[in-house]
KEKOL-604107 format. One record per atom (N, C-alpha, C, O, CB): residue in one letter; x, y, z. Coordinates in steps of 0.001 Angstrom, whole numbers, padded with zeros to 6 digits, always signed. Glycine has a CB too. Example, Ala and Ser with C-alpha at 12.3 -4.5 7.8 and 13.67 -1.06 7.14 Angstrom:
2
A+013190-005690+007800 A+012300-004500+007800 A+013200-003300+007800 A+014236-003319+008465 A+011308-004473+009046 S+012850-002250+007080 S+013670-001060+007140 S+012900+000030+007870 S+013409+001138+008039 S+014084-000598+005725 
***
This chain:
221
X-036316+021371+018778 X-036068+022319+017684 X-037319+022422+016810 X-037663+021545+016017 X-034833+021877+016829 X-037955+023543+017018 X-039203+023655+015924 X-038559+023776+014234 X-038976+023047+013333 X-040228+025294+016346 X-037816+024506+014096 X-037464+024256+012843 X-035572+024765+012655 X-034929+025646+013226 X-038686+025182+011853 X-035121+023611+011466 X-033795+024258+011481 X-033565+025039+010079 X-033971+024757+008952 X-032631+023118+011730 X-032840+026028+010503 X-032672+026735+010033 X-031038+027161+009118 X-029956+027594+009515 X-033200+027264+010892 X-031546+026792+007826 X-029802+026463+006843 X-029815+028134+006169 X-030766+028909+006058 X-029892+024679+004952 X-028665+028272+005868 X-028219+029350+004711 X-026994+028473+003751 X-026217+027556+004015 X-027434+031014+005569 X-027380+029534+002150 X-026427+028534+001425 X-024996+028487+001387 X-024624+029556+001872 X-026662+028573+000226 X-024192+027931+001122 X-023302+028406+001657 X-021897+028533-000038 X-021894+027538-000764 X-023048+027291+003201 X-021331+029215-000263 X-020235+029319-001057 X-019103+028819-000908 X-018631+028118-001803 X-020002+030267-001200 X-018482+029042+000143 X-017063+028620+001282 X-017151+026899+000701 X-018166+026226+000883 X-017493+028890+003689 X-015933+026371+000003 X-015565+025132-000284 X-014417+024714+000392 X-013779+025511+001081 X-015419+024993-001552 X-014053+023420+000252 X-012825+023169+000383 X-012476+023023+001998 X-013201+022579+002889 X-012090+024234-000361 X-010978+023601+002088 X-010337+023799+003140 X-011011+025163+003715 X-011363+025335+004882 X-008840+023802+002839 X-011088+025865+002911 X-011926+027396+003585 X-013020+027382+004013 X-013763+028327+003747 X-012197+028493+002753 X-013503+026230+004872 X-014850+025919+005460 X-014477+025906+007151 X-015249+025828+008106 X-015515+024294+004802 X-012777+026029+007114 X-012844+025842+008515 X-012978+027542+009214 X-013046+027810+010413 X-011346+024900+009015 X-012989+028500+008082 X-013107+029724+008657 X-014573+030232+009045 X-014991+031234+009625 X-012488+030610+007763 X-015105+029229+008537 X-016814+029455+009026 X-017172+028847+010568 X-017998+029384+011306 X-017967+028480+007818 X-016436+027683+010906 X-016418+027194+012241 X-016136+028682+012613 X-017100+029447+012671 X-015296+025897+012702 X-015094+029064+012826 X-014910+030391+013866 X-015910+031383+013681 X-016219+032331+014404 X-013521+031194+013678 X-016394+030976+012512 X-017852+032048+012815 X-018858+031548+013337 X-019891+032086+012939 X-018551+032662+011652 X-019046+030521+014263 X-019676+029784+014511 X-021094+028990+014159 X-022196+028880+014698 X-019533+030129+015159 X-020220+028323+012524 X-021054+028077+011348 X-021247+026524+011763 X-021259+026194+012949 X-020300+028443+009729 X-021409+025523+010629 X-021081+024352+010627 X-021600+024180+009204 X-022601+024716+008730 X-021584+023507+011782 X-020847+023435+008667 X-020625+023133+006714 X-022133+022011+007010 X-022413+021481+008085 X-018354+021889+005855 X-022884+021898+005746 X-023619+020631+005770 X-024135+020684+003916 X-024020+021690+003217 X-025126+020686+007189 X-024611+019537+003509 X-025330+019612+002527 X-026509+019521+001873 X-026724+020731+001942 X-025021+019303+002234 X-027389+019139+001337 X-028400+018537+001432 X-028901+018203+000224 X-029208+018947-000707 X-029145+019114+002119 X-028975+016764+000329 X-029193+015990-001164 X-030725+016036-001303 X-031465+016363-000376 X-028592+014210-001241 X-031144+015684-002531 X-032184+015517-002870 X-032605+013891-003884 X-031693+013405-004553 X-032325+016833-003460 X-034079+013168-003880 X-034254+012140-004637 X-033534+012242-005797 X-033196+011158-006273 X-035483+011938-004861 X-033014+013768-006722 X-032909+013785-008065 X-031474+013288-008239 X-031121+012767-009297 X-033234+015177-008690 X-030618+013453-007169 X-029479+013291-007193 X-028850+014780-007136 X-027656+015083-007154 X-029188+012442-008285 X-029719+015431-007080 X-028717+017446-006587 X-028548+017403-004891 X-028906+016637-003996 X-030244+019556-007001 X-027733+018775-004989 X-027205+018871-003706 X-026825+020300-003389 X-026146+020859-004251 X-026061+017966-003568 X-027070+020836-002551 X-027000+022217-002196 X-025808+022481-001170 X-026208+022121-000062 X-028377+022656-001601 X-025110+022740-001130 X-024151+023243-000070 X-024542+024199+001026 X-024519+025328+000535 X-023125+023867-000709 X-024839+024237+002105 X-025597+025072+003166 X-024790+025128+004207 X-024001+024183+004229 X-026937+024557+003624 X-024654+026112+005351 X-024638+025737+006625 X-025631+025706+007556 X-026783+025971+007211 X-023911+026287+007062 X-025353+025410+008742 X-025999+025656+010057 X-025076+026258+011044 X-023846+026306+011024 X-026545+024391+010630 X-026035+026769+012028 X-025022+027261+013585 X-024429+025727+014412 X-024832+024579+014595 X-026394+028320+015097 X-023506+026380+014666 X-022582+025089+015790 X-023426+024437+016337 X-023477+023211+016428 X-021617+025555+017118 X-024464+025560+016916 X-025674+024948+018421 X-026685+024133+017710 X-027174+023106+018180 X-026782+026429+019447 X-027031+024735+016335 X-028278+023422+016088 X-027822+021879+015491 X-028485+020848+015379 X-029467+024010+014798 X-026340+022194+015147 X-025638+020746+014556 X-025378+020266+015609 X-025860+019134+015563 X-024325+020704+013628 X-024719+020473+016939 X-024814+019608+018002 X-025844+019532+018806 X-025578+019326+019990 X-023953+019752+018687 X-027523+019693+018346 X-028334+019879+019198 X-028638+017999+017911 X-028883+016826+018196 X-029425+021761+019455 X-028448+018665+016743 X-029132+017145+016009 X-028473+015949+016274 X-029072+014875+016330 X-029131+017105+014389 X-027060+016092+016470 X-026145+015456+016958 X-026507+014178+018080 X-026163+012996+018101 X-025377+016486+017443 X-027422+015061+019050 X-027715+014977+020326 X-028818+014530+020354 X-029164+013889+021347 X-027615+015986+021012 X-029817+014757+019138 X-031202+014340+019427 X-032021+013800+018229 X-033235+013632+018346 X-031927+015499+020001 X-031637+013640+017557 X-031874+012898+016221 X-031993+011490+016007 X-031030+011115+016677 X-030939+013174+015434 X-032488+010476+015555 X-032469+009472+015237 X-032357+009412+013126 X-032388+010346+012324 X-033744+008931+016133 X-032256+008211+012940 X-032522+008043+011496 X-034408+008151+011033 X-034684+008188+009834 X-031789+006374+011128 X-035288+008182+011841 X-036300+008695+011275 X-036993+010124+011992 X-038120+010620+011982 X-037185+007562+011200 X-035941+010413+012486 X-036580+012035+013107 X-036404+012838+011824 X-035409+012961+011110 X-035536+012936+014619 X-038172+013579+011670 X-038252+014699+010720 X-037946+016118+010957 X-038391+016691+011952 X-039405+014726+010318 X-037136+016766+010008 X-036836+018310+010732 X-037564+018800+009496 X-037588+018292+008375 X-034954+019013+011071 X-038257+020098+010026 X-038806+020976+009503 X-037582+022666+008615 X-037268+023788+009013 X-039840+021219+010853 X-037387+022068+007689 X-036223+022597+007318 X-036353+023716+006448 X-037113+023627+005484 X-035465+021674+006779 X-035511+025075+006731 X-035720+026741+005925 X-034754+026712+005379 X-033718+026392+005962 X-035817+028222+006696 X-034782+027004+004223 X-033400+028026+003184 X-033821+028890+002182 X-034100+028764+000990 X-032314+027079+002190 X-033802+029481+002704 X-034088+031235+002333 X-035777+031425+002429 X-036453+031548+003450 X-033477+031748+000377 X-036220+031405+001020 X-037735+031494+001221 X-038639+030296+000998 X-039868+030361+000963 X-038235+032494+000350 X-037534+028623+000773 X-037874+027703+000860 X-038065+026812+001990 X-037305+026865+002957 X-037405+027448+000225 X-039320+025753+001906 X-039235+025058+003210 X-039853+024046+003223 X-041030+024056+002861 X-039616+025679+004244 X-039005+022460+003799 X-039546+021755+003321 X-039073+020549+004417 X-038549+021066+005404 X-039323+021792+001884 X-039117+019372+004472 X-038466+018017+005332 X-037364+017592+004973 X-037180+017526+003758 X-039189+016788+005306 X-036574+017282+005636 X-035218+016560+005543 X-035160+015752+007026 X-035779+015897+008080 X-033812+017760+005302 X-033963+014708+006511 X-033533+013792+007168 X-032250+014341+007288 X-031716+015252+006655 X-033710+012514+006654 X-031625+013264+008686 X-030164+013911+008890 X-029407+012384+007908 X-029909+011269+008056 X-029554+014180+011122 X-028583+012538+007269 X-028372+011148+006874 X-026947+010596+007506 X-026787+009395+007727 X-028383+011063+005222 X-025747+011759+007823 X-024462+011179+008283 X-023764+012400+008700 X-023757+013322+007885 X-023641+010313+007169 X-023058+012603+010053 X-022194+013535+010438 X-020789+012875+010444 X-020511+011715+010744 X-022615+014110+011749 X-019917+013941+010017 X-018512+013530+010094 X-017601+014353+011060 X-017174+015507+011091 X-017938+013603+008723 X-017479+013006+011993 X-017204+013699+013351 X-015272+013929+013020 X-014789+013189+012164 X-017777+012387+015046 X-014435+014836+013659 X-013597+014646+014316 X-013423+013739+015193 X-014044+013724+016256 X-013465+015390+014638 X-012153+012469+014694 X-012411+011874+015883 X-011460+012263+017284 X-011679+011773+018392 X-012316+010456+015529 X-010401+013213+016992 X-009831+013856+018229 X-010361+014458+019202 X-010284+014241+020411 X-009151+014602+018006 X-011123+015534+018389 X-011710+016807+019088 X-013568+016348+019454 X-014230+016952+020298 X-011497+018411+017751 X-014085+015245+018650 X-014766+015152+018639 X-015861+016468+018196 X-016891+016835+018762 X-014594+014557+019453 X-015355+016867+017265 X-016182+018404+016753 X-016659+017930+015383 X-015925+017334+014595 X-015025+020052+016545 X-018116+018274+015119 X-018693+017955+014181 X-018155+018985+012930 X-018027+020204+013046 X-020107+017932+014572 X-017887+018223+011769 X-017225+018781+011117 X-018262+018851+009836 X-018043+019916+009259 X-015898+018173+011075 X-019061+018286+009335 X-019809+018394+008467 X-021812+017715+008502 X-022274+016816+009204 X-018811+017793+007535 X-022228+018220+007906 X-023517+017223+008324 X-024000+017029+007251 X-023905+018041+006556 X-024659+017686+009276 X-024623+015974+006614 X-025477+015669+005401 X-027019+015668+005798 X-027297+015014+006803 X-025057+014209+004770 X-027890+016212+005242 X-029307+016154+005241 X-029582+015440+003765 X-028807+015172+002848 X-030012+017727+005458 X-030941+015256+003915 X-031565+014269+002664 X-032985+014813+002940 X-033679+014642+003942 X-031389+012279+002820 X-033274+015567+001721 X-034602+016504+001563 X-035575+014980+000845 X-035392+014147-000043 X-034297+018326+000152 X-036713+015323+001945 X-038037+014329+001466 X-038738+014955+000483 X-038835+016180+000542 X-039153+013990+002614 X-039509+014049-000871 X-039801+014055-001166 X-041422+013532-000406 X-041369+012302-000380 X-039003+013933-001840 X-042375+013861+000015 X-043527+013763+000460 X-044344+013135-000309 X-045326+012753+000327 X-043947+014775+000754 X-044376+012780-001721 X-045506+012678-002393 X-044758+010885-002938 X-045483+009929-003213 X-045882+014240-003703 X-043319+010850-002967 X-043386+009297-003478 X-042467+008731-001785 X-042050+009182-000718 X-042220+008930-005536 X-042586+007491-002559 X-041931+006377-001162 X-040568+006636-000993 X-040147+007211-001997 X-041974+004560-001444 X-039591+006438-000052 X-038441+006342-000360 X-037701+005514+000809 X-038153+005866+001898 X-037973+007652-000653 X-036924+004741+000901 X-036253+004329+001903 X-035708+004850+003639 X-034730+005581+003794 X-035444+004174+001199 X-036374+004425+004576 X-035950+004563+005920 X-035304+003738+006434 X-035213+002627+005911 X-036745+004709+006661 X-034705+004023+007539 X-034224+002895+008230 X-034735+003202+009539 X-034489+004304+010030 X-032691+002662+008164 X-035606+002114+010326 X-036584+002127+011037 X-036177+001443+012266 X-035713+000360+011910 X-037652+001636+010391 X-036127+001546+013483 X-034962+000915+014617 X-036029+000073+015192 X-037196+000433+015035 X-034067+002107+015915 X-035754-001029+015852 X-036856-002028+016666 X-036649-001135+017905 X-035813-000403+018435 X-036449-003971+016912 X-038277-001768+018105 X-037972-001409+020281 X-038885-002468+020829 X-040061-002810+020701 X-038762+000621+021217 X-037661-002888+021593 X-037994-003989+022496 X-038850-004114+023402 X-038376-003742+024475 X-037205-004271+023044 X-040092-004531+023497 X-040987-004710+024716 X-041515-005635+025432 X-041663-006539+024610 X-041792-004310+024594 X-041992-006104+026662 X-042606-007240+026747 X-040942-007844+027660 X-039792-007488+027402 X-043279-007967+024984 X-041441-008882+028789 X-040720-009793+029262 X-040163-010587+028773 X-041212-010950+028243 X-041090-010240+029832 X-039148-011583+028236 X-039119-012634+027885 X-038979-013744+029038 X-038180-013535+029951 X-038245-012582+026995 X-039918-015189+029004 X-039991-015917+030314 X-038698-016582+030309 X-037951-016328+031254 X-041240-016957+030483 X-038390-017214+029606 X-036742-017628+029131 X-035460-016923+030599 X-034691-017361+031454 X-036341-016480+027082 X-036064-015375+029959 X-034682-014670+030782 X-035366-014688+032100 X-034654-015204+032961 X-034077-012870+030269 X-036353-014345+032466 X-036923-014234+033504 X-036513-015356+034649 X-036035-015185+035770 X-038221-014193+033129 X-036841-016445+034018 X-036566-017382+034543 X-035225-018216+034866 X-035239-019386+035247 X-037213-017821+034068 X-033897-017334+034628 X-032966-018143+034584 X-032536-018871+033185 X-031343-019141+033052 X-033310-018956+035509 X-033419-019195+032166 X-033078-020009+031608 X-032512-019856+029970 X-032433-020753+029130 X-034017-020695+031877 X-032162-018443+029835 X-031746-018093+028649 X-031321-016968+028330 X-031867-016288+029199 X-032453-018285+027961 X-030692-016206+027663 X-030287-014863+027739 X-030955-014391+026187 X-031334-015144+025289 X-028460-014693+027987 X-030956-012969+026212 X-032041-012235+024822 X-030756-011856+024573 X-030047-011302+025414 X-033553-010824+024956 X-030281-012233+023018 X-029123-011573+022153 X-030343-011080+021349 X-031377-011652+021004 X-027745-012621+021296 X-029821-009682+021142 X-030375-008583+020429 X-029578-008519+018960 X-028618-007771+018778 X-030206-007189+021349 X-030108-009400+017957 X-029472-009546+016871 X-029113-008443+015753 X-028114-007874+015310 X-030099-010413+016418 X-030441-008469+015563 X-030895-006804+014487 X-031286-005661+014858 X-032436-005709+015295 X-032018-006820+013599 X-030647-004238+014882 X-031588-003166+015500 X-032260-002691+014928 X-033356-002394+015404 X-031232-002259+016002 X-031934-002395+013660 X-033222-001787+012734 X-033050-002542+011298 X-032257-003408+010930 X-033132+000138+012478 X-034266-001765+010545 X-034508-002424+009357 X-034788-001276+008182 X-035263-000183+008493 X-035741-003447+009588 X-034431-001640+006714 X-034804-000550+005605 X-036225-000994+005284 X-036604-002162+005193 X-033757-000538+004149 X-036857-000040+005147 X-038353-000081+004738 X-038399+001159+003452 X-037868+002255+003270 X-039505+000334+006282 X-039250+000372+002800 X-039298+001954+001902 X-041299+002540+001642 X-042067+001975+000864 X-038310+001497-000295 X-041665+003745+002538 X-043038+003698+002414 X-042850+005318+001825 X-041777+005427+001230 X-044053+003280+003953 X-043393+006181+001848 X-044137+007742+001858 X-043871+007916+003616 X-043911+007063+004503 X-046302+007771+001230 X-043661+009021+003657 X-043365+009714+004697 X-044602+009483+005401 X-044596+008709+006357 X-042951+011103+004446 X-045918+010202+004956 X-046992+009658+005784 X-047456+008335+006636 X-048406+008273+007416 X-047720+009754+005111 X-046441+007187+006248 X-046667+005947+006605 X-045438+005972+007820 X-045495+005345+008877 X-046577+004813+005267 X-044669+006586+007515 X-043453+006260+008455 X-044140+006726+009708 X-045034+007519+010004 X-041898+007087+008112 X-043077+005621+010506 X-043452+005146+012071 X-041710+005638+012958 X-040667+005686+012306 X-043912+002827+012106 X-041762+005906+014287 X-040669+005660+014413 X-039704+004837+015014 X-038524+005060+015282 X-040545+006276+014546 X-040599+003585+015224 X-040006+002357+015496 X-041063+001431+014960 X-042130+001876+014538 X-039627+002141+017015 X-040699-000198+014975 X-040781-001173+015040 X-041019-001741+016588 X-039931-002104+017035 X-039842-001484+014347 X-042119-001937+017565 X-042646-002989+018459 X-042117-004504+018051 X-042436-005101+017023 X-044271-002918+018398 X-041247-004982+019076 X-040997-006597+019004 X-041264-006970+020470 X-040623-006808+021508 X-039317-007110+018476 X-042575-007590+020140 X-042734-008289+021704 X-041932-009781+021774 X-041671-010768+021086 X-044589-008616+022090 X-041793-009363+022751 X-040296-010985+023152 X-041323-011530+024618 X-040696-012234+025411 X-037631-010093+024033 X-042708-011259+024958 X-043474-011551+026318 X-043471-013491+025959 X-043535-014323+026864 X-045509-010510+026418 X-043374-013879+024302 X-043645-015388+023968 X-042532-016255+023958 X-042695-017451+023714 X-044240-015557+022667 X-041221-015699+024241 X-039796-016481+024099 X-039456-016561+025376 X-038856-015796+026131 X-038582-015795+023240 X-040313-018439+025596 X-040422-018710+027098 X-038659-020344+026524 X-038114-020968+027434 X-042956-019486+027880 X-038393-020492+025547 X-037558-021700+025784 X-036583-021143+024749 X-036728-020337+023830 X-038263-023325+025520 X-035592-021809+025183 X-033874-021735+024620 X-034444-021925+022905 X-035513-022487+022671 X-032453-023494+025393 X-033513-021343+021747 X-033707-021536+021072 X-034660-020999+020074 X-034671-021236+018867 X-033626-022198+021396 X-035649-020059+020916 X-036850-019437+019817 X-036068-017914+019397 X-035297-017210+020048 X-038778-019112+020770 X-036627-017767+018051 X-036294-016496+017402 X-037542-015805+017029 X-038708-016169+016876 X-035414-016693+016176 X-036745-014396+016908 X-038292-013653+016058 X-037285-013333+015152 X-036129-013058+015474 X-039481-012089+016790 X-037832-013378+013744 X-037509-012997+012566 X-038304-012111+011996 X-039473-011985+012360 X-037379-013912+011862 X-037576-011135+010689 X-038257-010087+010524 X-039475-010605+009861 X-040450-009873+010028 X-037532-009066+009840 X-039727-011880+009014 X-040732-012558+008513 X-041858-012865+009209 X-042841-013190+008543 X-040329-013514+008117 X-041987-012824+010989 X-042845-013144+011718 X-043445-012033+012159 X-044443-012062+012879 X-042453-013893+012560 X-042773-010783+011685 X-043531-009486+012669 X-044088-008580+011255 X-043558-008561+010143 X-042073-008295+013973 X-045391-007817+011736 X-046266-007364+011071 X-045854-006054+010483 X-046124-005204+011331 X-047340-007356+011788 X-045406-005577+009589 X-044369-004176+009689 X-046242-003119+009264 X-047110-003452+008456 X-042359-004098+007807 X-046218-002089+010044 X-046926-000734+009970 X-047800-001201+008332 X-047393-002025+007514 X-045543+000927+009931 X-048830-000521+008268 X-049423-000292+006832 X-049112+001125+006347 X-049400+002242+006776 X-051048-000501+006810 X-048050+000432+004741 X-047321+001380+003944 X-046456+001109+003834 X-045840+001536+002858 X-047189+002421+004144 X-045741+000109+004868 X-044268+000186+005059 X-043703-001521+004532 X-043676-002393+005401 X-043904+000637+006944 X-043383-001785+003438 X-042407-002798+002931 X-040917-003258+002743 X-040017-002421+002670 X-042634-002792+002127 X-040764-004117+002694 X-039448-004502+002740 X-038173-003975+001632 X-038208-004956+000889 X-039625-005889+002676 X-037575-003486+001307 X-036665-003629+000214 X-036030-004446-000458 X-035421-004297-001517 X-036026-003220+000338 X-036180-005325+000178 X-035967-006909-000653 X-036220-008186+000130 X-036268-008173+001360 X-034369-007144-001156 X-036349-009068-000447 X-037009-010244+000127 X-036108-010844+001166 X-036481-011493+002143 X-037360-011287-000957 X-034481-010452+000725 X-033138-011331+001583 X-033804-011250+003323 X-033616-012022+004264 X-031083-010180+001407 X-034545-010101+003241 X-034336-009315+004862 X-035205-010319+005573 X-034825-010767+006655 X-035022-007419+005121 X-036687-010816+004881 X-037203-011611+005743 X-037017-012379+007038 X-037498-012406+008171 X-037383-012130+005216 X-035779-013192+006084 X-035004-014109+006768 X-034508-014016+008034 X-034564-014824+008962 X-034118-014305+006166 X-033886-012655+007941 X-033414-012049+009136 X-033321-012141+010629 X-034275-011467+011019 X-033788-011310+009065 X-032622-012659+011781 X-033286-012735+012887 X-033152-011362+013865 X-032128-010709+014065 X-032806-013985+013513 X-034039-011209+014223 X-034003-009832+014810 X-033810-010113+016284 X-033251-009181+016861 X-035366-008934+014506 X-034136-011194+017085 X-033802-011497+018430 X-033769-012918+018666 X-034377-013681+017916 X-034703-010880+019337 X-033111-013324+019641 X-032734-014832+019429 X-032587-014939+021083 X-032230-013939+021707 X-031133-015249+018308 X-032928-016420+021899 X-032532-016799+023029 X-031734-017594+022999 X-032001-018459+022165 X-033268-017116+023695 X-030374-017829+023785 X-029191-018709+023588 X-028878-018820+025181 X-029091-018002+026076 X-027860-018015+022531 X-028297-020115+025224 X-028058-020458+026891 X-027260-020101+027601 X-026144-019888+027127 X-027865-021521+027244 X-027425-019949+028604 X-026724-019409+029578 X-025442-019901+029868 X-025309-021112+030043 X-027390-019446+030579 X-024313-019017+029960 X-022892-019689+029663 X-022584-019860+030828 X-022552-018864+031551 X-021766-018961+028885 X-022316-020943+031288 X-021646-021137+032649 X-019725-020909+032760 X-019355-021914+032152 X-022112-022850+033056 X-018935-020453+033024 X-018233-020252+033247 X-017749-021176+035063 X-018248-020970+036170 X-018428-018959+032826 X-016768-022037+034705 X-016177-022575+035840 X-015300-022345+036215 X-014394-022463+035390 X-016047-023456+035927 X-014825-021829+037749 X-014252-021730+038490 X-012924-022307+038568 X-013271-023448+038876 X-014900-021909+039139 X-011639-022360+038515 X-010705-023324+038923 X-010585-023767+040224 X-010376-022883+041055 X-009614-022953+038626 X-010677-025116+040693 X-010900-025729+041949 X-009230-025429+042726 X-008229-025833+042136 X-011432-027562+041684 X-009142-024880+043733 X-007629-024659+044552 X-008039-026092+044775 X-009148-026624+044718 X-007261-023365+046107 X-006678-026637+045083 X-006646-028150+045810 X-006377-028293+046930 X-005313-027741+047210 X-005847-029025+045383 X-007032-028981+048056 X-007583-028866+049550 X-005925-028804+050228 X-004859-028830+049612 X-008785-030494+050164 X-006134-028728+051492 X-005322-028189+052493 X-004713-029598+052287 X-005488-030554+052273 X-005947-027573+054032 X-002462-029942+052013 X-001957-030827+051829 X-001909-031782+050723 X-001228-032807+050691 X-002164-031133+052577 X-002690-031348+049831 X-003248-032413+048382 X-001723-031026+047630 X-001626-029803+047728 X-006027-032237+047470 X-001041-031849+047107 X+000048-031244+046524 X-000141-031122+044984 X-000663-032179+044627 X+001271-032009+046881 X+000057-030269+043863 X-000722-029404+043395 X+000401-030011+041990 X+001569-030393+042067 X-000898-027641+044178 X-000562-029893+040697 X+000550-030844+039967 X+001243-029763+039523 X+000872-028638+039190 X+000102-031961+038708 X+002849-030551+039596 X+004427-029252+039116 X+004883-029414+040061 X+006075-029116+040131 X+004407-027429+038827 X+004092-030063+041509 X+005281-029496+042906 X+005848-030974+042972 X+005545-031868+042182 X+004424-028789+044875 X+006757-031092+044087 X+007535-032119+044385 X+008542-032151+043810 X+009039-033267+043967 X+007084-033121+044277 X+009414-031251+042941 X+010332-031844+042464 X+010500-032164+040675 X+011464-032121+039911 X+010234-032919+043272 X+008580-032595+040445 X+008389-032597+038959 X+008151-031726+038262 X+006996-031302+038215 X+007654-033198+038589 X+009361-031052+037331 X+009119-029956+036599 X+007940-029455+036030 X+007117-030325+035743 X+009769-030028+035808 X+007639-028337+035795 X+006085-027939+035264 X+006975-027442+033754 X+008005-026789+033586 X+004918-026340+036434 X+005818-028239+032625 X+005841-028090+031319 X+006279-026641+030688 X+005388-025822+030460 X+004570-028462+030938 X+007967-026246+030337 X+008149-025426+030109 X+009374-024714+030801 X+010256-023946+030418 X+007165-025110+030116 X+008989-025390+032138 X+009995-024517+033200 X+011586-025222+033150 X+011753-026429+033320 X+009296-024653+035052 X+012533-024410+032929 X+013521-024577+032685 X+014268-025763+033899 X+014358-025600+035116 X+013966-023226+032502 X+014560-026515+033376 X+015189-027491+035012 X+016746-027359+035306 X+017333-027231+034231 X+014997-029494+034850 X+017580-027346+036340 X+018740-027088+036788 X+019778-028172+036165 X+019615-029388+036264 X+018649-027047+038269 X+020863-027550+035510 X+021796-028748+035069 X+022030-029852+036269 X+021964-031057+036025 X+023321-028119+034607 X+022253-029441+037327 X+022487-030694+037967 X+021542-031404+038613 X+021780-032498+039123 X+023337-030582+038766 X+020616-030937+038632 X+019552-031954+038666 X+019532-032942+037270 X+019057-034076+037330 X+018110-031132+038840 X+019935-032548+036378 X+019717-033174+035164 X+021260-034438+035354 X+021258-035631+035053 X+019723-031779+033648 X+022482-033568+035976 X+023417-034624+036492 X+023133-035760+037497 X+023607-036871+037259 X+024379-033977+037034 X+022531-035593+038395 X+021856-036208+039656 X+021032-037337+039124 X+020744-038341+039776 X+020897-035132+040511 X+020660-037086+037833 X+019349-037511+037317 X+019948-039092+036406 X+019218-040033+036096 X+018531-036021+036161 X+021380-038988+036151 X+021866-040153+035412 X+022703-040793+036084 X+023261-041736+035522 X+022422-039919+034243 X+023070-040453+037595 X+023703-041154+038236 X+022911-042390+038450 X+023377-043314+039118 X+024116-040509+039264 
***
């Protein structure tokens, strides 16, 4: 999509579903100041963002003779029909910092898994950063090629985040973003060999199973 394209929109309320049949789609679009514009889009470009968007994909965004960047920030799906029912945008401000949320991508082998000897739990997928648009990246690189033994982590404190791009608070450091943990063995129940009689049989009730009154008579003779 080279650029999307909003009109504003009037239609509130419940009377937004008569714009679907015009094959509209309701959305809004906030701004740093705390305003908000009521707009739509066509069906086709809300399920095209739907479809191809991430949290730091930039759209090149028109309304009327204005034009400027936005983010998609949240669609509210139908969950029956699965029909997008509304979309929120979040107009950038270009000139100060503002909060992203920035997704890791995983690269690199880990020798651990390679080898049998550990499995990669994928702890954290992304992270809030707050830089200027110019700094934004659209991922985070975590090489895992050094998590050769059970037990090693990468934390967000060990990886180098982009220049521009800082943390929103210190808690996140801490964070583990990938972790190796051992391999769960799961055991088999052993059948018992050909004639080895199996415990419950013979006669001795199995824990639970109702036993016959006269066996229980038989039983005090």
């Amino acid at each position: 999509m080279e650029k999307l394209n909003l009109q504003k929109r009037d239609v509130l309320g419940k009377k937004v579903r008569h714009l679907r049949k015009q094959g509209l789609t309701p959305s809004v679009v906030y701004n740093s100041k705390g305003e908000c514009t009521n707009t739509s889009m066509s069906n086709s470009d809300a399920d095209w963002l739907y479809r191809n968007t991430t949290s730091t994909t930039i759209l090149d965004t028109q309304l009327d003779k204005d034009t400027f960047k936005t983010l998609v920030k949240e669609f509210d799906i139908n969950p029956v029909t699965e029909q997008i029912n509304h979309v929120s945008l979040f107009q950038i401000d270009e000139s100060a910092p503002m909060v992203f949320t920035v997704p890791f991508n995983i690269v690199g082998v880990s020798p651990a898994v390679k080898n049998n000897l550990g499995v990669l739990v994928n702890v954290l997928d992304s992270i809030d950063v707050r830089c200027k648009l110019s700094d934004l990246k659209p991922y985070i690189e975590i090489d895992i090629s050094k998590l050769d033994t059970v037990g090693q982590t990468i934390n967000v404190d060990d990886i180098k985040l982009p220049e521009g791009m800082s943390l929103i608070n210190d808690d996140q450091a801490k964070a583990t973003i990938v972790t190796i943990t051992e391999v769960q063995i799961i055991e088999e129940p052993v059948a018992p060999a050909e004639g080895e009689v199996a415990e419950g049989e013979e006669g001795e009730p199995v824990e639970g199973e109702e036993v016959p009154a006269e066996t229980v008579e038989q039983a005090k003779e």
